[in-house]
C-alpha positions as CSV (number, residue, x, y, z in Angstrom):
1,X,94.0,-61.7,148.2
2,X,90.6,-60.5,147.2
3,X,88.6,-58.6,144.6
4,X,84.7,-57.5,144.4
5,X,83.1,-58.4,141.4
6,X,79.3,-58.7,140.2
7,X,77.0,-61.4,139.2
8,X,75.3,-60.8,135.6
9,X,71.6,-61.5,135.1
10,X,72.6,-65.0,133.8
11,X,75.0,-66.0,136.5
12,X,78.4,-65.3,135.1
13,X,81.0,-64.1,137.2
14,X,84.0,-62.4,136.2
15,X,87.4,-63.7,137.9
16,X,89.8,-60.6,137.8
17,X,92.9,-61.1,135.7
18,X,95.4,-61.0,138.4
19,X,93.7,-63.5,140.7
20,X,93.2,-66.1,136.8
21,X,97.1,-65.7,136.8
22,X,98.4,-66.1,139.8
23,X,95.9,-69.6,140.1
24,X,97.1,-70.5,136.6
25,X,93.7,-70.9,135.5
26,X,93.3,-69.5,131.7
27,X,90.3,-69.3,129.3
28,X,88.7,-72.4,129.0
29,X,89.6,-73.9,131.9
30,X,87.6,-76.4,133.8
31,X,86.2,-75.1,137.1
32,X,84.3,-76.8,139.9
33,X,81.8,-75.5,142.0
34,X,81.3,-76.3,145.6
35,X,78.7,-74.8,148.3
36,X,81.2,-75.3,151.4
37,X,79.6,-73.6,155.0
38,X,77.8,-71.0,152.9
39,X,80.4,-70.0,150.5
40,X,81.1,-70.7,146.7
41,X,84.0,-72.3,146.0
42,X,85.8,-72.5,142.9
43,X,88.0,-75.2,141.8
44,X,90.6,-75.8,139.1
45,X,90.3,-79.2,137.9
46,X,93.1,-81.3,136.6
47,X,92.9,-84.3,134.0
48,X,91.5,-85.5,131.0
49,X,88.2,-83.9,129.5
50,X,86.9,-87.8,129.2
51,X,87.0,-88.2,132.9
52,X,84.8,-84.4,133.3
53,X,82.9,-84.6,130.2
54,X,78.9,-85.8,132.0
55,X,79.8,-83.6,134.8
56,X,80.1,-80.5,133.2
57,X,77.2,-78.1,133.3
58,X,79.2,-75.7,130.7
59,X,82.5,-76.5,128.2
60,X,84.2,-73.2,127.6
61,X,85.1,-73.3,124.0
């Protein structure tokens, strides 16, 4: 499955609503980011927010 989507002036990418669901991610969910062989890849993570909390770069509230 894949879907085009743009990058805003800031760096905020959209993930279509289809693709959110069918990972189970939802709004507010922790993501992480990974350069793998030249591509972005986007990670749901799993677990307590005091295990994350100095890696986070940005805490959806």
């Amino acid at each position: 499955m894949y879907k085009l989507s743009g990058i805003t002036p800031d760096g905020q990418i959209t993930i279509p609503r289809n693709i959110m669901k069918t990972l189970g991610i939802t709004s507010g969910s922790d993501m992480l980011i990974e350069v793998l062989n030249d591509a972005v890849v986007l990670k749901k993570i799993e677990g307590s927010l005091d295990q994350k909390e100095g890696k986070l770069i940005y805490r959806a509230v």
